[in-house]
N, C-alpha and C positions, 0 to 999 in steps of 0.2 A: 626677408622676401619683400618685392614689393607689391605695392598694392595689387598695380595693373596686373599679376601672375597670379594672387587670390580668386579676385574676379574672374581671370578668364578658367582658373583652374574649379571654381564655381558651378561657371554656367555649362562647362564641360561635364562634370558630374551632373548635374541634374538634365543635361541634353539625355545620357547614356541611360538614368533612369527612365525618362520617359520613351525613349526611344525601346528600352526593353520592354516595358509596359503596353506599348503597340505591337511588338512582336508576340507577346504571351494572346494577348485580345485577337490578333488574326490566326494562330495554332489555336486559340480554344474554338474563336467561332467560324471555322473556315466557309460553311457556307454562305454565310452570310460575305464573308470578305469577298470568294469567289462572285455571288451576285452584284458587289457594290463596288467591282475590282476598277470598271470603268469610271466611276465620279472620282475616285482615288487618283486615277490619271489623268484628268481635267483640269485635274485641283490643282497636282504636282506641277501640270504643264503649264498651268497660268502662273502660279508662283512664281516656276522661275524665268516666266515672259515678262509678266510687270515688273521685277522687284526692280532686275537694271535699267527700265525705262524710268522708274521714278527716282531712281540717284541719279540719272542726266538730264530730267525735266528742269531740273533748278538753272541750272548750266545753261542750259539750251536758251532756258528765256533769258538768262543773260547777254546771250548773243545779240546780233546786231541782226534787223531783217534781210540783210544778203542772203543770210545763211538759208534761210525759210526760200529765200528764191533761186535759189541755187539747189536744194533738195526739191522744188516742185519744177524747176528746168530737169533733173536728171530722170526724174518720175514720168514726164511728160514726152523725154525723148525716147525713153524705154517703152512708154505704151505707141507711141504713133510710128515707132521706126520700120 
């Protein structure tokens, strides 16, 4: 087997444990989960807002500043049109 198949075969088992472990914690304390159900989807929604913005921030500042004014020319025509 190779390694990289260990590893991911790994971090997949211990994902499914903890992820049942968050299932057992919201069936035992459901009222609590029901009161806290909103910060749970803030969290969720920002997670998966940042995470892809910060794998293309690298990239991004790679670019050349056209780009930067080419995204505030398209921003610009959309707000005045």
């Amino acid at each position: 087997m190779s390694d990289t198949f260990v590893w991911v075969a790994v971090f997949a088992i211990l994902s499914a444990v903890i992820n049942a472990a968050g299932i057992f914690a919201i069936i035992k304390y459901k009222k609590w989960a029901e009161k806290i159900k909103t910060y749970f989807i803030c969290f969720a929604a920002g997670v998966l807002i940042s995470t892809p913005l910060m794998l293309a921030l690298p990239q991004a500042l790679q670019k050349p500043l056209c780009g930067i004014y080419g995204g505030w020319r398209i921003y610009i025509h959309g707000v005045f049109q």
